[in-house]
C-alpha positions in Angstrom: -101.5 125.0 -33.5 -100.1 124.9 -30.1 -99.9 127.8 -28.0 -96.5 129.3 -27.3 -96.2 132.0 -24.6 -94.3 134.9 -25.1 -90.7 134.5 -23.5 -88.9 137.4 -21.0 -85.7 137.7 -19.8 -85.5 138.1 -16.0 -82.9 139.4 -13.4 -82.8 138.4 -9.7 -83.3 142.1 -8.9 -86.6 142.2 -10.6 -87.5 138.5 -8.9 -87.0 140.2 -5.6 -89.2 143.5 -6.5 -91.8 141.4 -8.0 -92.0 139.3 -4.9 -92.2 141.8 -2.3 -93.6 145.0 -4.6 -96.7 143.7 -5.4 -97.9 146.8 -7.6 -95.1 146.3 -9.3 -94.5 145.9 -13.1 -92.2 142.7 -12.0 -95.2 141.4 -10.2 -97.0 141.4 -12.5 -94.7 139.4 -14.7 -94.5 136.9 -11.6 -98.4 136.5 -12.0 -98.6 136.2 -15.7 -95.9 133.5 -15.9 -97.7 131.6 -13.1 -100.9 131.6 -15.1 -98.8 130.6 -18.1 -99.7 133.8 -20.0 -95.8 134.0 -20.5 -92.9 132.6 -19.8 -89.9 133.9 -17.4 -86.2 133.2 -18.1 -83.2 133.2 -15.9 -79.6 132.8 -16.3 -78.5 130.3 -13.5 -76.5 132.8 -12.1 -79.9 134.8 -11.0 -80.6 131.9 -8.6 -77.1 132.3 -7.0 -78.3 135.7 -6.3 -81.1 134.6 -4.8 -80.2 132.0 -2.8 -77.0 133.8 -1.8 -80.1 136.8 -0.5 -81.9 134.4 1.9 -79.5 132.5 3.3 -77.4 135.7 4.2 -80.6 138.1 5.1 -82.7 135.6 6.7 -81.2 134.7 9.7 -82.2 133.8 13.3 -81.0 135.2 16.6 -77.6 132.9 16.7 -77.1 134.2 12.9 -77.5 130.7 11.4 -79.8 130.8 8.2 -83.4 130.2 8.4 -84.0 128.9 5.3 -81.7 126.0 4.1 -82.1 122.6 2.2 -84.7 121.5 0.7 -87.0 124.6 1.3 -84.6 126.6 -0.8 -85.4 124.0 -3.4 -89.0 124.0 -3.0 -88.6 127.9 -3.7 -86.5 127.5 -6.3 -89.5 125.0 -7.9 -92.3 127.7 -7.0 -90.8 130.3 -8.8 -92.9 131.1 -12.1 -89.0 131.0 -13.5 -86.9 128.8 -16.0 -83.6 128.6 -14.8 -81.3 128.0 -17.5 
């Protein structure tokens, strides 16, 4: 029988504790799902969020965003997150 990890529903706001909480219950998800233990799910919309976070908060002297392009998608890839 294959294995089927349990599945959780996920907010952006617990994506961000998770990430920067790391004794955090979301942090814990975050490392379970990257193992595979279980599985992470996210409404599209929670990447908006995200995204919308560090391109607007991440920002260099001149105010233009530090992270843009193809390092948001490689984020967006790293994620232990289904987006859909």
């Amino acid at each position: 029988m294959k294995y089927h990890p349990r599945t959780y529903l996920i907010t952006a706001p617990m994506i961000v504790k998770g990430l920067f909480d790391e004794k955090s219950t979301e942090a814990l998800l975050l490392e379970k799902a990257a193992c595979g233990k279980i599985r992470l799910v996210a409404k599209p919309i929670e990447w908006n969020k995200i995204l919308w976070l560090l391109v607007n908060t991440l920002k260099d002297d001149a105010g233009k965003p530090l992270i843009i392009g193809a390092k948001l998608g490689e984020i967006h890839k790293t994620l232990p997150v289904e987006f859909r």
